[in-house]
LUMSEKOL-34675 format. One record per residue: residue number from 0; residue in one letter; x, y, z of N, C-alpha, C in turn. Coordinates in nm, 2 decimals. Example, Ala and Ser with C-alpha at 12.3 -4.5 7.8 and 13.67 -1.06 7.14 Angstrom:
BEGIN
(0; "A"; (1.32; -0.57; 0.78); (1.23; -0.45; 0.78); (1.32; -0.33; 0.78)),
(1; "S"; (1.28; -0.22; 0.71); (1.37; -0.11; 0.71); (1.29; 0.00; 0.79)),
This chain:
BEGIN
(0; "X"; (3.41; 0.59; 2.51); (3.30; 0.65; 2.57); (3.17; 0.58; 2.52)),
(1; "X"; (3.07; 0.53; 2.62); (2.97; 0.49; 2.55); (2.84; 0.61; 2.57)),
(2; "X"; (2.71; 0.54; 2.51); (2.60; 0.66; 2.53); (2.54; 0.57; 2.60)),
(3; "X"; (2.43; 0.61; 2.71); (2.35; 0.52; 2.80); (2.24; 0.49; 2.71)),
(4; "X"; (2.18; 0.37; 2.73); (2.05; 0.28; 2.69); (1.95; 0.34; 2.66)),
(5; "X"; (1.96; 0.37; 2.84); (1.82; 0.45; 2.84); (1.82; 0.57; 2.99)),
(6; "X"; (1.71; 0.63; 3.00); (1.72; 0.75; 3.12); (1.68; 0.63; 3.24)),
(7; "X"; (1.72; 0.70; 3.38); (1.73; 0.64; 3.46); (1.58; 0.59; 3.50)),
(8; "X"; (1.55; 0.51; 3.57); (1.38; 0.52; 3.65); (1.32; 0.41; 3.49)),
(9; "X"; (1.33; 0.38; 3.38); (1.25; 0.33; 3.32); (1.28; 0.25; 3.23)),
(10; "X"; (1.22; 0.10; 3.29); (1.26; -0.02; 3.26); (1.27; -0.04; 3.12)),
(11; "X"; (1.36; -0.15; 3.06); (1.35; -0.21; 2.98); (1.25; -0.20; 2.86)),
(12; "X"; (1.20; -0.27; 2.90); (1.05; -0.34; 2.87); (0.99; -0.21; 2.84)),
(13; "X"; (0.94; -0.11; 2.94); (0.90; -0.01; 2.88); (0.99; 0.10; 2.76)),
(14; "X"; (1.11; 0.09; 2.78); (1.16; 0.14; 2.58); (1.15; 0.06; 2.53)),
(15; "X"; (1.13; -0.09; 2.51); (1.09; -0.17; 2.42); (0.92; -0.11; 2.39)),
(16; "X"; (0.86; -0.13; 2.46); (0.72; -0.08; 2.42); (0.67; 0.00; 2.35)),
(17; "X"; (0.76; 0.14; 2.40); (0.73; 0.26; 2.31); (0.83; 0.27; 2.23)),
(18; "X"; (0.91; 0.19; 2.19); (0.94; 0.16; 2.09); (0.87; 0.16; 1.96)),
(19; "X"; (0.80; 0.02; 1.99); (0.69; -0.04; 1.92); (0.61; 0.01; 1.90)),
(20; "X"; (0.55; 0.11; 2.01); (0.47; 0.20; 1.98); (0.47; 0.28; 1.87)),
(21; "X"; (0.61; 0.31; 1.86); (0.65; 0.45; 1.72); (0.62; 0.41; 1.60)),
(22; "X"; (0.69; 0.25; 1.59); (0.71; 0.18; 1.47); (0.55; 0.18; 1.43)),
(23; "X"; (0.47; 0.09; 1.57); (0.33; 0.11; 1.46); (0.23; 0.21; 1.45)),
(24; "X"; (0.29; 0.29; 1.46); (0.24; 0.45; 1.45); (0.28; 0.51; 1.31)),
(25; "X"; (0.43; 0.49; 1.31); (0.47; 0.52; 1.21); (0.42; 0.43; 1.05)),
(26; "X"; (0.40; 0.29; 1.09); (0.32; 0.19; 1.00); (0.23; 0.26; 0.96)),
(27; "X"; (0.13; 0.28; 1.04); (0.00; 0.28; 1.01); (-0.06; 0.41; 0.96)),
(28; "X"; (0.09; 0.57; 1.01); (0.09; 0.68; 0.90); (0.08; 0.63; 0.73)),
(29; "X"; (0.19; 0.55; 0.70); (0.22; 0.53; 0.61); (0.13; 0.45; 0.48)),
(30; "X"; (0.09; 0.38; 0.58); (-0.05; 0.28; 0.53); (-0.13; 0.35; 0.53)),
(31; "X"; (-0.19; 0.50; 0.55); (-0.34; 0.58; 0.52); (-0.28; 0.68; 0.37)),
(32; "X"; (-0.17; 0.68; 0.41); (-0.10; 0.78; 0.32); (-0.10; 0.73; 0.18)),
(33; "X"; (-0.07; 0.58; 0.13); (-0.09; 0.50; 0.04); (-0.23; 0.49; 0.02)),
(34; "X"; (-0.33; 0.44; 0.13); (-0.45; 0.44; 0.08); (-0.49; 0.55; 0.03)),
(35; "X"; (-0.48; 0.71; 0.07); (-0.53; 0.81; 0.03); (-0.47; 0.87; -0.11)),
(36; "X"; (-0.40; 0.79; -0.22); (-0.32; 0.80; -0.35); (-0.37; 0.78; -0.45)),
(37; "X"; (-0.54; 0.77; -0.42); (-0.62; 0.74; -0.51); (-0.70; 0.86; -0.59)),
(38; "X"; (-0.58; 0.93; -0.71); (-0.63; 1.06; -0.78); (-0.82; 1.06; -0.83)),
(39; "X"; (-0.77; 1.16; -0.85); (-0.94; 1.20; -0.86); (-0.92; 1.22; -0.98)),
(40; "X"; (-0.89; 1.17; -1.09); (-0.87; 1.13; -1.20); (-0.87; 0.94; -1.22)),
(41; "X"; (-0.81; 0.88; -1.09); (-0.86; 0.74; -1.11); (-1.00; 0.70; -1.08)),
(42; "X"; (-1.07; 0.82; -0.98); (-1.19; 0.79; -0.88); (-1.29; 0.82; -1.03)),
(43; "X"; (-1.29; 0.91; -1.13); (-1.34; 0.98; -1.21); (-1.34; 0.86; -1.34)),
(44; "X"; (-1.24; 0.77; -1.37); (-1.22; 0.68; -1.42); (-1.30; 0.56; -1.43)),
(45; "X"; (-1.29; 0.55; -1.28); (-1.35; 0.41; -1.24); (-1.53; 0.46; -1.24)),
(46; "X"; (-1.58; 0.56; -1.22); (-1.70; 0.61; -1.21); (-1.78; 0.57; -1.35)),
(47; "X"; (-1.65; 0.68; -1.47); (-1.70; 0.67; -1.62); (-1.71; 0.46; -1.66)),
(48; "X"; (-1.63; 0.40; -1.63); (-1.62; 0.31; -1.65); (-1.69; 0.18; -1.59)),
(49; "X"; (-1.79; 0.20; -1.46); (-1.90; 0.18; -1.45); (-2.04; 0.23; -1.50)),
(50; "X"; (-2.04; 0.35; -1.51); (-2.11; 0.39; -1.57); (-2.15; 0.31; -1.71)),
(51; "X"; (-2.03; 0.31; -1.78); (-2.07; 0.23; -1.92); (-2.06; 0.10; -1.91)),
(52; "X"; (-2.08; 0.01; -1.81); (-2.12; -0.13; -1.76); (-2.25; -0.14; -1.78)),
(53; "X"; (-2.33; -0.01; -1.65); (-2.44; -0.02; -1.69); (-2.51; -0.05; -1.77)),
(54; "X"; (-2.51; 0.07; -1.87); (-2.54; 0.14; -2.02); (-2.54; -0.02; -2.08)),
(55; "X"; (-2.44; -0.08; -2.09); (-2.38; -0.17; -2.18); (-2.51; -0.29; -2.10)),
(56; "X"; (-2.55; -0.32; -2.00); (-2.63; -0.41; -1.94); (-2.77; -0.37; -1.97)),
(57; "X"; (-2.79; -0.22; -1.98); (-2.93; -0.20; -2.03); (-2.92; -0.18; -2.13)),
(58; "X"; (-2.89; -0.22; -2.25); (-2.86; -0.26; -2.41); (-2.89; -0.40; -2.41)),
(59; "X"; (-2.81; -0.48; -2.35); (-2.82; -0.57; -2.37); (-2.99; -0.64; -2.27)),
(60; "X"; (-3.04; -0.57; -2.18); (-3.13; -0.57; -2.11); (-3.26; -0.54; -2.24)),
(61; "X"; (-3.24; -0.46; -2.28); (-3.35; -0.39; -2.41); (-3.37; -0.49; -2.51)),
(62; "X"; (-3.25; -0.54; -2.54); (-3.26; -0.68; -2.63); (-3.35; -0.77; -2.61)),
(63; "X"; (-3.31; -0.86; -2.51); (-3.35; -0.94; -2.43); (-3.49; -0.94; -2.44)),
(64; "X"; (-3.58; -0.84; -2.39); (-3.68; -0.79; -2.34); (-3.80; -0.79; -2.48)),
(65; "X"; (-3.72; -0.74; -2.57); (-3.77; -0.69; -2.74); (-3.81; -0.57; -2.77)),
(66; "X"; (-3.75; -0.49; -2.61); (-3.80; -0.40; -2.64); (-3.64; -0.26; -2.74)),
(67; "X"; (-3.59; -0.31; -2.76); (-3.48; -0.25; -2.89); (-3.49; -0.36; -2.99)),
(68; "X"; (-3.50; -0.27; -3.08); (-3.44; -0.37; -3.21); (-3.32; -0.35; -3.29)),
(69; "X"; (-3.27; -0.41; -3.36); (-3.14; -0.48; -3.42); (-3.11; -0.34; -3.43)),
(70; "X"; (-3.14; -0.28; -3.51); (-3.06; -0.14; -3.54); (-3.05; -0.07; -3.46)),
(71; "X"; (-3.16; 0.00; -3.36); (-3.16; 0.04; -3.25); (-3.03; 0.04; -3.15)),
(72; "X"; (-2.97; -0.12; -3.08); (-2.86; -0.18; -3.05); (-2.80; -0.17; -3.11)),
(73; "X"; (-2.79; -0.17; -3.26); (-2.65; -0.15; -3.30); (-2.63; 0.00; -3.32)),
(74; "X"; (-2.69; 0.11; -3.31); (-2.65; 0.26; -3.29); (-2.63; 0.28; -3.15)),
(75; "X"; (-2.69; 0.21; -3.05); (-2.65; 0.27; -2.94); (-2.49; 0.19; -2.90)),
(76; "X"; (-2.42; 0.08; -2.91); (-2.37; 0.04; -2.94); (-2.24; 0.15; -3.01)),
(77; "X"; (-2.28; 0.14; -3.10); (-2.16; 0.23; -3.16); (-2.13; 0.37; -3.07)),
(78; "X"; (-2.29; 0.44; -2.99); (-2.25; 0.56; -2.93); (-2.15; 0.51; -2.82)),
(79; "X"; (-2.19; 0.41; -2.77); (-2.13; 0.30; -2.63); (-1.96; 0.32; -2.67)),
(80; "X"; (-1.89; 0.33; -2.81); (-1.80; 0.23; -2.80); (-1.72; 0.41; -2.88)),
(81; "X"; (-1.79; 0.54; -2.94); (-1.73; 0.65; -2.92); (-1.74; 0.73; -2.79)),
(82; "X"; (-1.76; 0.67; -2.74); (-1.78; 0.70; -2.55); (-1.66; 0.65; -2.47)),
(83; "X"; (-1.62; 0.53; -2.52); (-1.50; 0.47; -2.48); (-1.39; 0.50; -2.56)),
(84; "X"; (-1.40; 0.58; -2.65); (-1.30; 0.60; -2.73); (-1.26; 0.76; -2.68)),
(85; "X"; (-1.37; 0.86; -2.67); (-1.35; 0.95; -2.61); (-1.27; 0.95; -2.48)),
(86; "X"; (-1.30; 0.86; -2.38); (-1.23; 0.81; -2.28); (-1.12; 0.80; -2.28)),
(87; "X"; (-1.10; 0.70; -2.39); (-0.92; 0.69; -2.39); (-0.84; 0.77; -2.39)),
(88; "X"; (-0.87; 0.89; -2.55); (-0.87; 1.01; -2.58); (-0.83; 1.14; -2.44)),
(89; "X"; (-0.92; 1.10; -2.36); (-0.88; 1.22; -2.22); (-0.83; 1.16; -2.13)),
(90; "X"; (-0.79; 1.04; -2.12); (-0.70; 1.00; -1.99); (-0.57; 0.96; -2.08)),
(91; "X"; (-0.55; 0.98; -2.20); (-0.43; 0.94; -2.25); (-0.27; 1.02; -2.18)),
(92; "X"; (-0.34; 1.14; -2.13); (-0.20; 1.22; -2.10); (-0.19; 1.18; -1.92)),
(93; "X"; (-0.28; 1.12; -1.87); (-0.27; 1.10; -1.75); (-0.34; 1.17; -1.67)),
(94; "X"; (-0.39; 1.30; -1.70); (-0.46; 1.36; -1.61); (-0.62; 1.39; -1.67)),
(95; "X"; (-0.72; 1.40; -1.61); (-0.80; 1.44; -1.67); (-0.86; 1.56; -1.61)),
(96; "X"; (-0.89; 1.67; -1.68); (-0.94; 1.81; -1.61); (-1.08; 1.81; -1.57)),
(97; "X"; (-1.08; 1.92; -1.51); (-1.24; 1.94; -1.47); (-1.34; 1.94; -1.58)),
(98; "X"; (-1.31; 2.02; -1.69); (-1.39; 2.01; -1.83); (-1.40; 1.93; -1.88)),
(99; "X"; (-1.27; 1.78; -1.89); (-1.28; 1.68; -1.96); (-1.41; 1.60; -1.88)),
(100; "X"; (-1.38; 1.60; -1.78); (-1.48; 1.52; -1.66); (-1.63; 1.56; -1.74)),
(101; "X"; (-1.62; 1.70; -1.75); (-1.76; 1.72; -1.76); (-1.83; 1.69; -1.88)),
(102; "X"; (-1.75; 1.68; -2.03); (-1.76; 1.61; -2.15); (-1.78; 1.52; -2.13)),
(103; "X"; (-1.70; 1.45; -2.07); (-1.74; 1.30; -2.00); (-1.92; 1.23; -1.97)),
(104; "X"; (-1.88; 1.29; -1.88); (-2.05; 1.31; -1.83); (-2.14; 1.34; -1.88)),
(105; "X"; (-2.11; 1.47; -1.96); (-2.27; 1.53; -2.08); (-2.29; 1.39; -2.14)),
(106; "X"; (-2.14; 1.34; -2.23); (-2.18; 1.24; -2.34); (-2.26; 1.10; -2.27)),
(107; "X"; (-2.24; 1.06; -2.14); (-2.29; 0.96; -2.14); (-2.45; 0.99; -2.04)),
(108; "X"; (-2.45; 1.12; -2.02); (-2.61; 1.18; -1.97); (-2.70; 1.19; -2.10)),
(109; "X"; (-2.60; 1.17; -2.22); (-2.73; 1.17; -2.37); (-2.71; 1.04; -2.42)),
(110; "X"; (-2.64; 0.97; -2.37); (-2.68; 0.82; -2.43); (-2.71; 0.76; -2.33)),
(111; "X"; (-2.76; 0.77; -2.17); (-2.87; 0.73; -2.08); (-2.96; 0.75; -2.12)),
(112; "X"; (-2.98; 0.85; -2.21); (-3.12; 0.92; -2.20); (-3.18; 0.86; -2.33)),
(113; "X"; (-3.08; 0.85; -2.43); (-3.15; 0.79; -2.59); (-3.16; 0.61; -2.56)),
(114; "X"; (-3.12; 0.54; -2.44); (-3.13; 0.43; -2.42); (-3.26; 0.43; -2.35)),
(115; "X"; (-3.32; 0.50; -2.26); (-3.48; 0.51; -2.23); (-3.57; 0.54; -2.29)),
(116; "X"; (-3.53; 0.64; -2.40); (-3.58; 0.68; -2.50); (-3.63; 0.57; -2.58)),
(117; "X"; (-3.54; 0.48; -2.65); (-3.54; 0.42; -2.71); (-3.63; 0.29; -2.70)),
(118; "X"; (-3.57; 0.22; -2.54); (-3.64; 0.14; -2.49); (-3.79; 0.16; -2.43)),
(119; "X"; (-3.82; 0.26; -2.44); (-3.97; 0.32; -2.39); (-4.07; 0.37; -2.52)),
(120; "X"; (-4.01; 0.34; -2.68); (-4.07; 0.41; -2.75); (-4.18; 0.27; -2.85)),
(121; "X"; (-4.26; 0.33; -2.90); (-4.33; 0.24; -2.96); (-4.29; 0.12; -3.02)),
(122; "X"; (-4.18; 0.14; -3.11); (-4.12; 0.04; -3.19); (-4.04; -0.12; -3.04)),
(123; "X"; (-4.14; -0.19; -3.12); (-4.08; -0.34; -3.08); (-4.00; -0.43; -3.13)),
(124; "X"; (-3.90; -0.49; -3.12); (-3.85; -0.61; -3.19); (-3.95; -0.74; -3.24)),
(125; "X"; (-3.98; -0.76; -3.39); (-4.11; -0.85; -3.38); (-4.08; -1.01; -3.29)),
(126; "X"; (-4.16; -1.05; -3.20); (-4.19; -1.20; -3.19); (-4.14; -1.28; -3.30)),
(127; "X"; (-4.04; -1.37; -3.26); (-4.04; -1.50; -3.34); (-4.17; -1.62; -3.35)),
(128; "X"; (-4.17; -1.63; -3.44); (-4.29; -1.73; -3.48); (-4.23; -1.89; -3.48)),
(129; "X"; (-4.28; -1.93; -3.34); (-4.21; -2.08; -3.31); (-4.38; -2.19; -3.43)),
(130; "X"; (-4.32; -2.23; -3.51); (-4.40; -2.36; -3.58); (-4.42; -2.45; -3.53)),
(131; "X"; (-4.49; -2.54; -3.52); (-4.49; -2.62; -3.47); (-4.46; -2.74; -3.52)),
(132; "X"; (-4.41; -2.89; -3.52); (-4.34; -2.99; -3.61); (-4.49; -3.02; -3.60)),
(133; "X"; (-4.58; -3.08; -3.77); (-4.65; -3.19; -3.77); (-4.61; -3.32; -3.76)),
């Protein structure tokens, strides 16, 4: 006994089509489905982790400028690097919760703030004194 191809009235060519049709239908489910795999614990991640690129570029920006000095950089610095440590600390089990997120955040909304602080306050890094060769 065999099973027929196809129903009467429709060519070839057209069940090859809609065939093809399914397949890239069915692709291109699959392919949003993958793109959309992106936890909100990775999105939350990658956020904190620019975030302290910044920070870390307006440190090194403050330097530059004269407007931090040596110690200054090196306390913010250290906040910079228990910031990342904290980080590790809450994504270590894989997930991070809504409170951790928001720890997250306080800590590095007070070391934005002590980096403008800092770079906006009176104290300057002194000028080096270029001599000149007699």
């Amino acid at each position: 006994m065999s099973l027929p191809s196809r129903p009467h009235g429709i060519s070839r060519a057209a069940t090859r089509l809609l065939a093809h049709g399914l397949l890239a239908c069915a692709g291109l489910g699959a392919l949003a489905a993958q793109a959309q795999t992106v936890t909100l614990g990775e999105r939350q991640a990658a956020r904190v982790d620019n975030r302290q690129q910044r920070q870390d570029a307006r440190i090194d920006q403050g330097v530059a400028s004269g407007e931090l000095t040596r110690p200054e950089q090196a306390r913010m610095e250290a906040q910079q690097a228990r910031i990342g440590r904290m980080e590790h600390r809450i994504e270590a089990d894989g997930q991070v919760t809504g409170k951790e997120a928001l720890r997250m955040e306080h800590a590095q909304d007070h070391a934005s703030h002590r980096i403008a602080r800092q770079k906006h306050d009176r104290q300057d890094r002194p000028a080096r004194r270029h001599i000149a060769a007699r």
